[in-house]
C-alpha positions in Angstrom: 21.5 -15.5 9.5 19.3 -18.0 9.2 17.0 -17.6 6.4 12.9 -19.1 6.0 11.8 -18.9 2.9 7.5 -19.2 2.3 5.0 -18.3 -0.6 1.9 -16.8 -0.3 -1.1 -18.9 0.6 1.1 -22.2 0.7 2.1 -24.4 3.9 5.7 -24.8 4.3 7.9 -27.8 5.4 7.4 -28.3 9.0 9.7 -25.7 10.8 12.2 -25.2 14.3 10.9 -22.2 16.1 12.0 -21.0 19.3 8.5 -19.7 21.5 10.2 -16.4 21.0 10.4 -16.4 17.4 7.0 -18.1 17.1 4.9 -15.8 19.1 7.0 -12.4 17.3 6.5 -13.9 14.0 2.9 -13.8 14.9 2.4 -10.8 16.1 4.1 -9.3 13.0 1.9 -10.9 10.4 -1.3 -12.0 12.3 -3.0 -13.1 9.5 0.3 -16.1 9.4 -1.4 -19.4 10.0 1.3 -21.7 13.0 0.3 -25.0 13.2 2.2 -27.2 15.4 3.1 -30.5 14.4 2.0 -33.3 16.8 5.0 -35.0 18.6 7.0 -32.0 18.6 7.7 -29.1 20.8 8.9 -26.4 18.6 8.2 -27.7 15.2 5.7 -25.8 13.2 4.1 -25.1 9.9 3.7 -21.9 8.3 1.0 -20.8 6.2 1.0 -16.7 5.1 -2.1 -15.2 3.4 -2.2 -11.7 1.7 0.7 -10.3 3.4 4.0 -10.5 1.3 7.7 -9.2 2.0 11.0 -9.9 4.1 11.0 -10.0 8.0 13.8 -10.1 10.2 14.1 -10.6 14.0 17.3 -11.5 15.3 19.3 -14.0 13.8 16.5 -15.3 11.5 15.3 -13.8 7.9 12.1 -14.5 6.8 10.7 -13.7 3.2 7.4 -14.4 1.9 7.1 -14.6 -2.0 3.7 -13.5 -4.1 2.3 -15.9 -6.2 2.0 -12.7 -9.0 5.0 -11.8 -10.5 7.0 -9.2 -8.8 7.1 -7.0 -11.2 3.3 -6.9 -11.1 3.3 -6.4 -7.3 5.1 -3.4 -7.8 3.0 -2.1 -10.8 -0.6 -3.2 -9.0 0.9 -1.2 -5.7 2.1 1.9 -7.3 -1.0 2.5 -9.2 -3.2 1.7 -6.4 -1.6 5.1 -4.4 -2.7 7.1 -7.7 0.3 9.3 -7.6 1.7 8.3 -10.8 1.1 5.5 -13.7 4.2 3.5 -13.4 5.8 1.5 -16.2 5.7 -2.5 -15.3 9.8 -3.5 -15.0 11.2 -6.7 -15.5 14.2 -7.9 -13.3 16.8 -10.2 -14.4 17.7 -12.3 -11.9 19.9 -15.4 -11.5 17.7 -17.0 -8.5 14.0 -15.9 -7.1 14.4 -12.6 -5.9 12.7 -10.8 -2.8 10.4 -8.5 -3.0 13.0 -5.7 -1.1 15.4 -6.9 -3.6 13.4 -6.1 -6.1 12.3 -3.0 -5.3 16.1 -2.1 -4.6 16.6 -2.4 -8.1 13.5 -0.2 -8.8 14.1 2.6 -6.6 17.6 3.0 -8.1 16.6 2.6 -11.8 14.2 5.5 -10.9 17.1 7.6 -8.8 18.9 7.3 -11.8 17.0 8.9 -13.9 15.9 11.7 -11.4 19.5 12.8 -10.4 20.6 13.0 -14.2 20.1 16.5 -14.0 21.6 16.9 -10.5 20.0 16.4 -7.0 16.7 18.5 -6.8 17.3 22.2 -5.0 14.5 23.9 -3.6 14.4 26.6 -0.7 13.9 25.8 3.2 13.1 28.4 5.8 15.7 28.2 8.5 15.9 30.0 11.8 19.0 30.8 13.6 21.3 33.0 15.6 24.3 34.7 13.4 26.4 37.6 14.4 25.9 39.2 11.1 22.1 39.9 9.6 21.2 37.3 6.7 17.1 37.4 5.5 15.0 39.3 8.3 15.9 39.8 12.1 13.3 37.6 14.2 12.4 40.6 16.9 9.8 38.7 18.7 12.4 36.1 19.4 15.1 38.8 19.8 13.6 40.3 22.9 12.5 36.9 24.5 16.3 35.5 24.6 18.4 38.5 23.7 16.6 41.5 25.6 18.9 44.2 25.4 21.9 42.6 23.3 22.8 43.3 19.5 24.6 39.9 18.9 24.0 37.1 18.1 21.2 38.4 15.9 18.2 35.8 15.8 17.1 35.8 12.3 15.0 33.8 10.1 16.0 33.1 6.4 15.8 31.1 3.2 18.1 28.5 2.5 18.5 26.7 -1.2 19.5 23.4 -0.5 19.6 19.5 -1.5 18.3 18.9 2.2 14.7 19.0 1.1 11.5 16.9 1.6 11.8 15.2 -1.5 15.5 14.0 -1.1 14.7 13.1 2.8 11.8 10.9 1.4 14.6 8.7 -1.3 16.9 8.4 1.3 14.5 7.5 3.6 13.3 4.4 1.4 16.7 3.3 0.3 17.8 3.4 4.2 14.6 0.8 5.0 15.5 -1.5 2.0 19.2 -1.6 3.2 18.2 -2.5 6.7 17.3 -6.0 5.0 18.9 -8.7 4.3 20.1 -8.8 1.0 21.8 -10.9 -1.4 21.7 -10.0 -4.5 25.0 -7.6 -5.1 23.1 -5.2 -7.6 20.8 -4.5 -5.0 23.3 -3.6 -2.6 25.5 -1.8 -4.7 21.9 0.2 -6.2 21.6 1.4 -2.5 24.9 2.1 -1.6 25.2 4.6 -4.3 22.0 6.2 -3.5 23.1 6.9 0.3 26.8 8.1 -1.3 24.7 10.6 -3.5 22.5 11.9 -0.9 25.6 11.9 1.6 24.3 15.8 2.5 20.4 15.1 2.7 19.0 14.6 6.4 18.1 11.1 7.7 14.7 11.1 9.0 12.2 7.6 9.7 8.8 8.6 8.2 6.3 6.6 10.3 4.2 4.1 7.8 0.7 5.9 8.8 2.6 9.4 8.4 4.2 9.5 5.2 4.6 13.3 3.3 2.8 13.9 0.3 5.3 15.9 -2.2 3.7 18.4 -4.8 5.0 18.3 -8.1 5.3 21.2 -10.9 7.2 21.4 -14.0 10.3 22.2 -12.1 10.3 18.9 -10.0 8.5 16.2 -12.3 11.3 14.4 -13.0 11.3 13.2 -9.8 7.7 12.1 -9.8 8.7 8.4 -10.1 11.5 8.1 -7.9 9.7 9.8 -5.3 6.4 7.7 -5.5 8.2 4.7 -5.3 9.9 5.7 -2.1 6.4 7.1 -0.9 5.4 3.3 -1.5 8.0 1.6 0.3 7.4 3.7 3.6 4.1 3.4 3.7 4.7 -0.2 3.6 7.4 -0.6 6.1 6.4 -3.1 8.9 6.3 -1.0 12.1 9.5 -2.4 14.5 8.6 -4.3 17.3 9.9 -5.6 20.4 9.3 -7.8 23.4 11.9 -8.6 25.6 15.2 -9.3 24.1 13.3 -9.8 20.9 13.5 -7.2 18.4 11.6 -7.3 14.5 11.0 -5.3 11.8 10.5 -5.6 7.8 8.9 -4.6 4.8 5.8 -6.2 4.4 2.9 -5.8 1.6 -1.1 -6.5 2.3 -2.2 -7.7 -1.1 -5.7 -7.1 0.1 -5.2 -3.7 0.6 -3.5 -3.4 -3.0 -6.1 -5.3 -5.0 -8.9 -3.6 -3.5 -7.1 0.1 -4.1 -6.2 -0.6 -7.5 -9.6 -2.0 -8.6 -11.4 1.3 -6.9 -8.7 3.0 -8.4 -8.5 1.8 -11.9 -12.8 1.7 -12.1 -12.7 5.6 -11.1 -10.5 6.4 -14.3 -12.2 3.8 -16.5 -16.1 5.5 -15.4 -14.6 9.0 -15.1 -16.0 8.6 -11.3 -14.4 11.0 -9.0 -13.5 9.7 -5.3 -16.2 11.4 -3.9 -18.3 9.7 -6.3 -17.4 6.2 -6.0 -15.6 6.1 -3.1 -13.6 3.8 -1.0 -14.3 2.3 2.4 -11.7 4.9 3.7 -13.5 7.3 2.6 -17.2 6.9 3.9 -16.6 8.7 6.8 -19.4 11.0 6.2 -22.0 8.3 5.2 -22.4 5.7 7.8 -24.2 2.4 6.2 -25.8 0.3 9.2 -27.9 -3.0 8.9 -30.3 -2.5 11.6 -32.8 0.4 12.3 -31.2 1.1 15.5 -27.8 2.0 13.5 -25.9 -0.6 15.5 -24.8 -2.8 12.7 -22.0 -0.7 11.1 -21.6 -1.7 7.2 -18.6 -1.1 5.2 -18.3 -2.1 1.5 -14.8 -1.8 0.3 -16.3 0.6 -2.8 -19.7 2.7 -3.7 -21.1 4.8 -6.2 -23.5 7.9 -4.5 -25.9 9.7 -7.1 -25.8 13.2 -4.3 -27.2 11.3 -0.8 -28.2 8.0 -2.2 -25.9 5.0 -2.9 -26.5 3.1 -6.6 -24.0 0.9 -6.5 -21.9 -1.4 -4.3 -18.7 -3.8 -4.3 -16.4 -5.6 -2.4 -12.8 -6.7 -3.9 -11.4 -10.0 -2.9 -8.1 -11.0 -3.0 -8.2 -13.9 -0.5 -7.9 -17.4 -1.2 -10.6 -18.9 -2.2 -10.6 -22.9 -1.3 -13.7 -24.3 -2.6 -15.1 -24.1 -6.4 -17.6 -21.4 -5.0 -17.5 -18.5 -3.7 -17.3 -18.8 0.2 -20.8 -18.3 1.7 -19.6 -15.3 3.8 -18.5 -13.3 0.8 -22.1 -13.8 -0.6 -23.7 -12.9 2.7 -21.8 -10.2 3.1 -22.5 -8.6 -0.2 -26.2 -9.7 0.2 -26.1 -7.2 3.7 -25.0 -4.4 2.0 -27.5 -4.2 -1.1 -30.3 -4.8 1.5 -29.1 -2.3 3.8 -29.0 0.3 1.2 -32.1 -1.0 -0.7 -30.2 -1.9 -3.8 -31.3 -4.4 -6.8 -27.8 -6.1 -5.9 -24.1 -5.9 -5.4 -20.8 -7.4 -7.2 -17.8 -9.1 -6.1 -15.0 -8.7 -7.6 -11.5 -11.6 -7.4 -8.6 -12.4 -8.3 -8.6 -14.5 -11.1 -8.5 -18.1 -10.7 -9.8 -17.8 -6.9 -13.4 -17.7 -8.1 -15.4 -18.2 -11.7 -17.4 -15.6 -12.9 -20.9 -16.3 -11.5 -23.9 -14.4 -10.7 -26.8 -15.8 -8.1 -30.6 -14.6 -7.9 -31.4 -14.5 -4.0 -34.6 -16.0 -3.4 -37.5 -14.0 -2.4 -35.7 -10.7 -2.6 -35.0 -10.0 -6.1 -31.7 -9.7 -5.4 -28.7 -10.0 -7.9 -24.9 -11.1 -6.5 -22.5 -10.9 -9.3 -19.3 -12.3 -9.0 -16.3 -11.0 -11.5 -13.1 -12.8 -12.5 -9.9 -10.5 -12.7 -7.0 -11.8 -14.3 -3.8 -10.1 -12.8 -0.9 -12.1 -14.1 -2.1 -11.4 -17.9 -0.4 -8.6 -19.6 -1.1 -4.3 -18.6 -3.0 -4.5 -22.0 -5.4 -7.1 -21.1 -5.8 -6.0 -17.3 -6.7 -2.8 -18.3 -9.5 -4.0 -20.7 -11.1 -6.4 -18.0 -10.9 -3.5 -15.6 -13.0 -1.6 -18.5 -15.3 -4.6 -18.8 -16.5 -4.9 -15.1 -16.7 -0.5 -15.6 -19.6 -1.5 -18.0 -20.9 -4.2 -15.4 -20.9 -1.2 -12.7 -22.4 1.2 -14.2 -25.2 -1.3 -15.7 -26.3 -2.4 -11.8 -25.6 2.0 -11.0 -28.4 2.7 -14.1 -30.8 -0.3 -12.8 -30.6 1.3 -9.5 -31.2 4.6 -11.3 -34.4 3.4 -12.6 -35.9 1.5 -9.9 -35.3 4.4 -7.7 -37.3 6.4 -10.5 -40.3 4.1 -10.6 -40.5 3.6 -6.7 
């Protein structure tokens, strides 16, 4: 198979790609930049943005590489789904690993310690037609398929089994990683293992947008970890495609989907904010912001902080590239829009680290504040955490002047 190998924001070596591969390879990653080179036919160059991960259609493998570490892909992605507070793992390997290699390794380490104690148990209602009574006798469906016949006895019961939701959701993962190309051997061998242990637990292919939440107790925490992470690597599965004889699927990460969940996510714990408090853009369902008085101009800010009906605070997260030594002019409009359309003293936009300085800009005749914050993600948990604490203090400061002018008015 032949393998293309790219790294996030950064133009490749010029290319051979067939018009098939092209346009699929474009329609799997849209946001994938194909320039063709002059002279050439089917010569290209390949620039990816935020999206990171392996892709495979036909005979060709592609993998695009984060510029973070991937250890830190995986911690900044786990936290960002809030369902537990993973530990950050570092993977020894001989060459520069893929992401699904990587995260091989990771959903195995975390099998590992989940099945210590055995595969999880738990009880499944099952229906079926015995000639012997087991749980209670199903009459309604008795009389609609056996009218006047005693066996086979249509019965409904409880069964305690391995095949449960939790098991189907492992399985599920290590069965998308292992569709990949992979070369590492403990990756491979990790997965293998997995699918021997779960030999009795039921296939089943978990759409991306459908994924099964699990609820966990003291009976089942132990497999908090293992089952998050595969929660993670479904949701994240690239959905299969095909056009012609051309068939593609993957594994594939948005990195501004990430960054902006863990910052919302990270700034709820750090102000005690509850989701309905500061909430995402997902989540503003119930509180349309519009520019324009005629409500035509739909707004949404990646996160905001409502006091009851009234907004005091708003933010966007960007993870994008950022080419110039400022901020993009865009980014500043756009933040400007949304503290005028909800008559606030200003707004903040939060980066990446080393895409923008930390900066903040008086708008001229308004009043208006823009704040821009620097966060450093390739620094260690310890010092992420802190600068996630620091631009807490920076939110609620523009929340309380809010607060106050809102008094005064």
């Amino acid at each position: 198979m032949r393998r293309i190998e790219l790294q996030e924001y950064r133009e490749s070596e010029p290319l051979r790609l067939t018009v098939a591969e092209r346009d699929t390879l474009k329609r799997a990653l849209p946001s994938l930049t194909v320039q063709a080179v002059e002279g050439d036919s089917d010569l290209y160059i390949l620039r990816p943005e935020a999206v990171i991960g392996a892709f495979e259609l036909e005979d060709l493998s592609v993998v695009v590489h984060p510029k973070l570490d991937i250890s830190r892909v995986i911690y900044l992605a786990s936290y960002a789904m809030g369902t537990y507070k993973p530990k950050e793992q570092r993977f020894d390997f001989t060459s520069e690993p893929t992401l699904v290699e990587a995260l091989a390794l990771a959903l195995t380490a975390a099998a590992r310690r989940a099945f210590a104690r055995g595969l999880l148990h738990g009880y499944r209602t099952e229906q079926d037609a015995l000639r012997t009574v087991r749980g209670r006798i199903d009459m309604a469906e008795q009389l609609r398929r056996r009218f006047d016949l005693l066996v086979p006895v249509e019965v409904t019961y409880d069964e305690f089994t391995d095949d449960i939701l939790a098991n189907r959701l492992v399985k599920a993962a290590a069965e998308l990683l292992g569709r990949g190309h992979l070369e590492d051997s403990r990756s491979r061998d990790g997965l293998r293992w997995m699918s021997a242990t779960l030999a009795n637990v039921t296939s089943v292919r978990f759409s991306p947008q459908d994924v099964p939440e699990v609820m966990f107790d003291r009976l089942n925490e132990h497999y908090r970890e293992v089952v998050s992470l595969s929660r993670l690597i479904l949701r994240h599965q690239a959905l299969e495609l095909e056009r012609g004889e051309t068939r593609a699927s993957g594994f594939l990460i948005n990195m501004n989907e990430v960054f902006q969940g863990f910052v919302t996510r990270a700034l709820r714990e750090s102000l005690g904010a509850s989701e309905r408090t500061l909430c995402s853009d997902a989540s503003l369902a119930r509180r349309a912001i519009t520019l324009d008085e005629r409500d035509r101009i739909d707004l949404k800010p990646d996160f905001t902080w409502w006091e009851g009906r009234r907004c005091v605070f708003v933010g966007d997260a960007k993870y994008k590239r950022v080419w110039y030594e400022r901020v993009p002019n865009a980014d500043l409009y756009q933040i400007l829009a949304y503290a005028i359309a909800l008559d606030l003293p200003g707004g903040l936009l939060v980066y990446a680290k080393g895409e923008a300085d930390a900066v903040e800009h008086e708008v001229r005749h308004t009043g208006k504040r823009l704040e821009i914050f620097a966060l450093d993600l390739a620094g260690s948990i310890e010092n992420l955490h802190t600068t996630i604490n620091h631009l807490a203090q920076r939110v609620y400061l523009l929340r309380a002047e809010a607060l106050s002018i809102a008094r005064t008015a």
